[in-house]
C-alpha positions as CSV (number, residue, x, y, z in Angstrom):
1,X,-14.1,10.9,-4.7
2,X,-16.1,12.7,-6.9
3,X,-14.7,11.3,-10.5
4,X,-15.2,7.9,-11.3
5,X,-12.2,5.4,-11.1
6,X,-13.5,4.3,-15.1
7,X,-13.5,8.2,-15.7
8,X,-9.7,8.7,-14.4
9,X,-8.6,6.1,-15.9
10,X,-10.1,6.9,-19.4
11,X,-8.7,10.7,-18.9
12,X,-5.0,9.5,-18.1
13,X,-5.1,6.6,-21.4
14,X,-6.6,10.1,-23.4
15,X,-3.9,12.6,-21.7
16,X,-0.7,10.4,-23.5
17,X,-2.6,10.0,-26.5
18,X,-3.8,6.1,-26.5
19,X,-5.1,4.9,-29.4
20,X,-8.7,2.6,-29.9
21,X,-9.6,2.8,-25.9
22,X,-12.3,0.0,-25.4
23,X,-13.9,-0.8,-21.9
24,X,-15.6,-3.7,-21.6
25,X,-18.5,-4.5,-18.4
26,X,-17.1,-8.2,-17.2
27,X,-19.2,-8.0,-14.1
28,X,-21.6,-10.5,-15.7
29,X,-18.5,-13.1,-16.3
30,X,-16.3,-12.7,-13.3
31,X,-16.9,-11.2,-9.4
32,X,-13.0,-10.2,-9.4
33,X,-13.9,-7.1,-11.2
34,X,-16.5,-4.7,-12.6
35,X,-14.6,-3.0,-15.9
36,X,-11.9,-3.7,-18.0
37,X,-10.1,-1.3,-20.2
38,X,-7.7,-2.2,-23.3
39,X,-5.9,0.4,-25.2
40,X,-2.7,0.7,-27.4
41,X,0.4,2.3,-26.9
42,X,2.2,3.3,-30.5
43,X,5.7,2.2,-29.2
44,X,7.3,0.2,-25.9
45,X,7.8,4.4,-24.7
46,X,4.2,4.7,-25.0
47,X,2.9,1.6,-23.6
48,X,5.0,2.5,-20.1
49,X,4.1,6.3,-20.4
50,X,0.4,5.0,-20.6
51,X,0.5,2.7,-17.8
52,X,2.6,4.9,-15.5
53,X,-0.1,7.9,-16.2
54,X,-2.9,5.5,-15.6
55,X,-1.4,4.6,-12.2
56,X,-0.2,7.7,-10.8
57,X,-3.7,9.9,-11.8
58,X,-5.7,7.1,-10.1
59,X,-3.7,7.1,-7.1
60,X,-3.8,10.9,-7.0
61,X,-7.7,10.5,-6.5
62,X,-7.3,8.5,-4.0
63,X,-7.8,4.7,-5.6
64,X,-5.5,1.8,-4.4
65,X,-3.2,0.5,-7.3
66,X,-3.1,-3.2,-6.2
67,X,-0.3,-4.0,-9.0
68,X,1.4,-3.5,-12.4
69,X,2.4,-6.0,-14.2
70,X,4.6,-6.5,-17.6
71,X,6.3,-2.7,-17.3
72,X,9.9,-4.6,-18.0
73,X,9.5,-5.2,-21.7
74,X,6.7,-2.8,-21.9
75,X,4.9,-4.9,-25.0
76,X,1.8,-5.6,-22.6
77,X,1.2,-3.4,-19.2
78,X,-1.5,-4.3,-16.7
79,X,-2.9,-2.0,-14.0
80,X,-4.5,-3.5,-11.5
81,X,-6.9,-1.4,-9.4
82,X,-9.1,-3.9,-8.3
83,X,-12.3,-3.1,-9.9
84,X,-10.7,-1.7,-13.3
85,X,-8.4,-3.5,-14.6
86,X,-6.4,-2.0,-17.3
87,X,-4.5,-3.4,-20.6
88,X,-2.3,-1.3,-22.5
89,X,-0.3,-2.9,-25.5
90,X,1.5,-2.3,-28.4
91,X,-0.2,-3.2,-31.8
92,X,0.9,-6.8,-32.5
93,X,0.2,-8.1,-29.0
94,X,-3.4,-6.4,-28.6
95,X,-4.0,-8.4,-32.0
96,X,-2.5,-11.2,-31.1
97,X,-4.5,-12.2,-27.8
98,X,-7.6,-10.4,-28.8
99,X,-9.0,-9.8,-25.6
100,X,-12.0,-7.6,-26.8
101,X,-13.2,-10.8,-28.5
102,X,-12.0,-13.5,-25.5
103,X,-14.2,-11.8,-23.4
104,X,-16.9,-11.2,-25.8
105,X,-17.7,-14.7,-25.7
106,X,-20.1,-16.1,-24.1
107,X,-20.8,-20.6,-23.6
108,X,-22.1,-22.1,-27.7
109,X,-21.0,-18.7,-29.0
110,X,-18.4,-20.8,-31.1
111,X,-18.8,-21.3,-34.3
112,X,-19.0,-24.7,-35.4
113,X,-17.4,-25.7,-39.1
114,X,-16.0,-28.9,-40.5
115,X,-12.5,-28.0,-39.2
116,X,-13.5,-28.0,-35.5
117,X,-15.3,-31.3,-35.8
118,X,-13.5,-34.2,-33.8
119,X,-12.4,-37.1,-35.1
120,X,-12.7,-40.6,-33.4
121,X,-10.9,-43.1,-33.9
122,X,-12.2,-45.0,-36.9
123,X,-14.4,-42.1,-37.9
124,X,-11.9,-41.4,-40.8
């Protein structure tokens, strides 16, 4: 296998047009995987045309597609290929669940403010 896995799956999200591709290295938070990639499908169509292309190019160079997840409503598809995973939603649900930013974090990164402060009883 001469191409990357990360390299195919890039070219098949850029082939059906995805929109704000991100990869992200997680191998310093997890051991299940090495790279995560999210992009954004314009419509439900999109978001399954995505995924399908993701899976069907990586397993034409010879990768093994452990899964895919969420292709039934199409608002949120994961491909699973062990060492990329791969996120591909519509719009409202890659803002909603922000995972560019989930897995930004790291321990204390946080932000403390008066609204996250605790409150014991008779503290008030």
């Amino acid at each position: 296998m001469t191409q990357s896995l990360h390299d195919i799956v890039i070219n098949a999200l850029e082939e059906v047009k995805a929109q704000d591709i991100v990869s992200i290295d997680v191998r310093e938070f997890t051991d299940m995987m090495d790279s995560m990639i999210v992009a954004t499908g314009s419509s439900n169509r999109q978001v399954k045309s995505l995924a399908n292309n993701v899976a069907v190019e990586g397993k034409k160079a010879g990768f093994q597609l452990i899964g895919v997840e969420g292709d039934d409503t199409s608002e949120w598809i994961l491909v699973d290929f062990g060492d990329v995973i791969v996120h591909v939603m519509l719009p409202a649900t890659r803002s909603f669940y922000d995972l560019e930013r989930l897995w930004a974090l790291r321990p204390g990164d946080r932000p403390a403010s008066a609204d996250d402060e605790i409150m014991f009883d008779g503290d008030a």
